[in-house]
ROKE-367960 format. One record per residue (C-alpha): residue number from 1; residue in one letter; z, x, y. Coordinates in Angstrom, 3 decimals. Layout:
REM ROKE-367960
 seq type       up     east    north
 NUM    A        Z        X        Y
...
***
This chain:
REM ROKE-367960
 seq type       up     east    north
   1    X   94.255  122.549  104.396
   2    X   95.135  125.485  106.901
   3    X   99.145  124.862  108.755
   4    X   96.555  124.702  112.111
   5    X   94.682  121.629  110.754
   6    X   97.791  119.860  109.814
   7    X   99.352  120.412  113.053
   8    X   96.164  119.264  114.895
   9    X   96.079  115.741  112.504
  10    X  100.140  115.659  112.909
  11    X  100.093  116.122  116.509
  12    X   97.050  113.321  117.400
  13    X   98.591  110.788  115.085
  14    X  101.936  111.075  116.989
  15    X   99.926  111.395  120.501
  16    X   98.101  108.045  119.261
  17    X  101.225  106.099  118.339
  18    X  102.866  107.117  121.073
  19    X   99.925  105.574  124.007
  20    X  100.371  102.089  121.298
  21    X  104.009  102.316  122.367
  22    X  103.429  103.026  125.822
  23    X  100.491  101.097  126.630
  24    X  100.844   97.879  123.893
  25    X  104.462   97.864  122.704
  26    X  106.918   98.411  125.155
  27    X  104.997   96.177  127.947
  28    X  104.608   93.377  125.454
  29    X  107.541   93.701  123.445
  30    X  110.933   94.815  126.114
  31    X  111.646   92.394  128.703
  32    X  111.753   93.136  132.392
  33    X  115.755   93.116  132.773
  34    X  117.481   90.973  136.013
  35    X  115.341   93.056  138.910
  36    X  118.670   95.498  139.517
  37    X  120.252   98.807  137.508
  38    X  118.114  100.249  135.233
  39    X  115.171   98.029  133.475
  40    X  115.687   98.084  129.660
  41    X  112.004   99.414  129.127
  42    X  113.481  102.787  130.862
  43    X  114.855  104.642  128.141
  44    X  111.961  103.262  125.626
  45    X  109.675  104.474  127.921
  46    X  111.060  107.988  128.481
  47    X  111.498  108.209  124.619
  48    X  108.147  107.586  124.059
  49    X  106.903  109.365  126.684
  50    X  108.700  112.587  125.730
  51    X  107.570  112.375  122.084
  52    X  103.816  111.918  123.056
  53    X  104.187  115.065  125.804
  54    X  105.169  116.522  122.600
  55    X  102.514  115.829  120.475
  56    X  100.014  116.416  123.082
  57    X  101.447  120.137  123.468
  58    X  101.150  120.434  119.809
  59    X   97.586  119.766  119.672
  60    X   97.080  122.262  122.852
  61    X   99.059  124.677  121.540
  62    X   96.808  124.657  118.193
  63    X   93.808  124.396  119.680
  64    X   94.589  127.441  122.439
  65    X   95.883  129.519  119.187
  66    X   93.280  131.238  117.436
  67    X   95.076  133.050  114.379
  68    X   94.772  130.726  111.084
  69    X   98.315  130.023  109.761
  70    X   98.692  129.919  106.310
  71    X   97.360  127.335  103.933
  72    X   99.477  124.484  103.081
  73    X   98.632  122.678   99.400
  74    X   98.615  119.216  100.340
  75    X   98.038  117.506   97.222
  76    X   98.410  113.887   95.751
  77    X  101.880  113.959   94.805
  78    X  102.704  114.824   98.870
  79    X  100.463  111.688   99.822
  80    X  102.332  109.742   97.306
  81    X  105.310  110.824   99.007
  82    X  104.215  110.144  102.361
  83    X  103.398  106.832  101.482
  84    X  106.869  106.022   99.465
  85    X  108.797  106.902  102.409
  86    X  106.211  105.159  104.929
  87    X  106.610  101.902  102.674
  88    X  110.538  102.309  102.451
  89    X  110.338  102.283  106.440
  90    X  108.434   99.393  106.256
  91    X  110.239   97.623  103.606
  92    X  113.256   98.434  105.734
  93    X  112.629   96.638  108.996
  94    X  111.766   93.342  106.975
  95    X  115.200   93.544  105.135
  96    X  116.680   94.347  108.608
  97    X  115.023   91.282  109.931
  98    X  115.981   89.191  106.958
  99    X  119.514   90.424  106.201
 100    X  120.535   91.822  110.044
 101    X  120.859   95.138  111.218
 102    X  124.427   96.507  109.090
 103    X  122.924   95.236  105.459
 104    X  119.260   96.170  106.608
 105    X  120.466   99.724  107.961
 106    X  122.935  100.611  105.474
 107    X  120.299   99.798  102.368
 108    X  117.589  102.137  104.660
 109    X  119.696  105.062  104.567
 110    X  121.122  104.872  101.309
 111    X  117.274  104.672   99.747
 112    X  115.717  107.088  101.747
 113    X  118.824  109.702  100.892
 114    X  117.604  108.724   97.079
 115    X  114.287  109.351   97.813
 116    X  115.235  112.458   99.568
 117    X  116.855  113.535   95.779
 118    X  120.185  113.160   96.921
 119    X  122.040  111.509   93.847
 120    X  125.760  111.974   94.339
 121    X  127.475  108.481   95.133
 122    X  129.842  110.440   97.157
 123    X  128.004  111.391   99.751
 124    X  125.531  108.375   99.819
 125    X  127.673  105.530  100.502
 126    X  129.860  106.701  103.118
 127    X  126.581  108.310  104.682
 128    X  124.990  104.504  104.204
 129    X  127.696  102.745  105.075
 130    X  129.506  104.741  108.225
 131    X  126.380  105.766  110.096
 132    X  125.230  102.537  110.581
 133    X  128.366  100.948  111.248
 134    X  128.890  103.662  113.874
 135    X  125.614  102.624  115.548
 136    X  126.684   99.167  115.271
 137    X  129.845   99.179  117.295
 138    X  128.276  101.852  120.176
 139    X  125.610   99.303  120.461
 140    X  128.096   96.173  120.349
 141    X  131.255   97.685  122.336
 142    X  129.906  100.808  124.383
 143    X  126.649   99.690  125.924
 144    X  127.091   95.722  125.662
 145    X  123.585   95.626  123.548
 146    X  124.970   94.111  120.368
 147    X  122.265   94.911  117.236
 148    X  122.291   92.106  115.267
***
C-alpha cells in the first residue's frame, strides 16, 4: 500500500467519524446548557469540527497530489497492533465507567505506555498516575466540570 492510499483511507475514516460526532453524538449525547454563556456542545463542536476540516484537507490534499509517495508495508502484525490499541481504548472507557475516571484513566495510560514498549516503572507510574490526576483537578477546581 502506497503512503497516498493510506492517507486517503486515514483521512475518510477520520472525516466519517467526525460527521457521527457532529451530526449523531454531540446533538444526542451534550445537553443544551441554561440558555446563557457558552452552551457546553461549543467546544465539542469546534473540536470536532476542526479535526474533520482536517481530515477533509487530507483527502484533498492527496487526491490534488499526483507524485506516489513511497510504499508503506502494512502487514498483519500492524493490524494486530491497530486492533490491540483500538481494544485497549475500548476496554478503557468501560473500566472508566465501572471504576470512575482517576482508576479508569490512570490504568489507560499506564497500558497503552506498555503497549507502546515502554517498560521502566519509573517513568510509567508517575506518567499514569500524575497526568490524570492533573486532568482531574483542572476539570474539578478550574472549570467547575468535575470528571467523575
Amino acid at each position: 500500500m502506497s503512503e497516498r492510499t493510506l492517507d486517503l483511507w486515514a483521512g475518510l475514516l477520520i472525516v466519517l467519524a467526525g460527521l457521527i460526532g457532529l451530526l449523531y453524538l454531540i446533538p444526542n449525547y451534550i445537553g443544551n446548557g441554561f440558555g446563557f454563556g457558552l452552551s457546553p456542545r461549543f467546544f465539542p463542536y469546534a473540536c470536532v469540527g476542526t479535526i474533520t476540516a482536517l481530515g477533509a484537507l487530507l483527502c484533498i490534499n492527496r487526491l490534488c497530489s499526483r507524485v506516489d509517495a513511497r510504499r508503506i508495508d502494512f502487514s498483519r502484525r500492524h493490524l494486530g497492533r491497530l486492533l490491540l490499541l483500538t481494544g485497549l481504548m475500548a476496554g478503557s472507557l468501560a473500566l472508566i465507567q465501572w471504576l470512575g475516571y482517576l482508576a479508569g484513566a490512570a490504568l489507560l495510560v499506564a497500558t497503552f505506555m506498555l503497549a507502546m514498549g515502554e517498560r521502566r516503572p519509573s517513568r510509567i507510574l508517575p506518567t499514569a498516575t500524575l497526568w490524570p490526576l492533573a486532568l482531574w483537578l483542572l476539570f474539578k477546581f478550574a472549570l467547575g466540570a468535575p470528571l467523575d
